[in-house]
N, C-alpha and C positions, 0 to 999 in steps of 0.2 A: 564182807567186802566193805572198806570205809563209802562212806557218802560223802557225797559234797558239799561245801561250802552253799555254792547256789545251789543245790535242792532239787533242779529240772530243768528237762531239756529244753534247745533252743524251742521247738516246737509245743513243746506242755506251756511252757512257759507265756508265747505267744498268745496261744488258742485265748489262755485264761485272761487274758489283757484283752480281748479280741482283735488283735493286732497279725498283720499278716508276719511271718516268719521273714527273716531277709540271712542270706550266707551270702559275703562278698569273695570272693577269689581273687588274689592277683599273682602276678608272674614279671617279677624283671633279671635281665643278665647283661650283668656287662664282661667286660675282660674275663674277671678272675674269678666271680664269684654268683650263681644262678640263687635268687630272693625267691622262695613262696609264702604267700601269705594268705589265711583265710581267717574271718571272722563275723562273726555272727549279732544277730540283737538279742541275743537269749539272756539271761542272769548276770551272764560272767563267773568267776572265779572267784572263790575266797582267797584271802593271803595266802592259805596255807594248804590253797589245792593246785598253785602252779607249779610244785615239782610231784603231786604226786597223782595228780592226770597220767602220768605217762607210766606208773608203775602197775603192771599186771593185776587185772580183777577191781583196779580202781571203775567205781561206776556210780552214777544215779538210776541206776534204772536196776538195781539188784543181782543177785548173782549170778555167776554163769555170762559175765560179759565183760568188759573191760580193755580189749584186747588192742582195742585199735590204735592207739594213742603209743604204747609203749610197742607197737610194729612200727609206727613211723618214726619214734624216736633210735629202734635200733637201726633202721636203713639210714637215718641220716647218717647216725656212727659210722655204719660199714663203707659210708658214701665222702668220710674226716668232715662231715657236717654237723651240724647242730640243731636243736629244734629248742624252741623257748615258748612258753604261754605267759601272756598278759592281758590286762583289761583293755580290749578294745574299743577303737571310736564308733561304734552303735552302741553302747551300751554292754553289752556281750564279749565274749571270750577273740583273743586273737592268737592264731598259732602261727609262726612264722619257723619255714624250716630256709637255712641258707645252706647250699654245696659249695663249694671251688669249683672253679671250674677249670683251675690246671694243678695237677697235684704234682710236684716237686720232688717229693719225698719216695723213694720206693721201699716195700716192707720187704726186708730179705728172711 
């Protein structure tokens, strides 16, 4: 299983700083389109770990895990949403998933 860029979790990460851990959550919707967004003060991300976070078995924490990331990246799909990773404003990682929230389209 590849490693990552930052090395360890929000929480390894913290302890070793003696810093308490912070995960911010938010929620906005307007009209068209439901915003989630969450982010952390942990490491953050290497350039070349925001697309591959979300691919199966990617982890810092060794094998036998990884899974979470690339379940919320397929329900966004199944949901014509999207999900993106960037370096967020603590310092730390930020994942923001957006949905529609009127779908136009129907699949025949």
């Amino acid at each position: 299983m590849p490693e990552g860029e930052g090395g360890h979790t929000t929480a390894t990460h913290a302890r070793a700083a003696g810093a308490r851990p912070r995960v911010v959550v938010t929620a906005r919707a307007d009209e068209d389109e439901l915003v989630l967004r969450v982010s952390d003060t942990g490491p953050g991300l290497g350039p070349r770990d925001a697309e591959a976070v979300f691919e199966r078995g990617w982890s810092t924490r060794g094998p036998g895990r990884g899974l979470g990331l690339a379940l919320v990246r397929q329900a966004a799909h199944r949901g014509r949403g999207t999900v993106e990773a960037a370096q967020g404003p603590y310092g730390g990682a930020e994942f923001t998933v957006r949905l529609p929230l009127r779908i136009t389209e129907v699949d025949t």
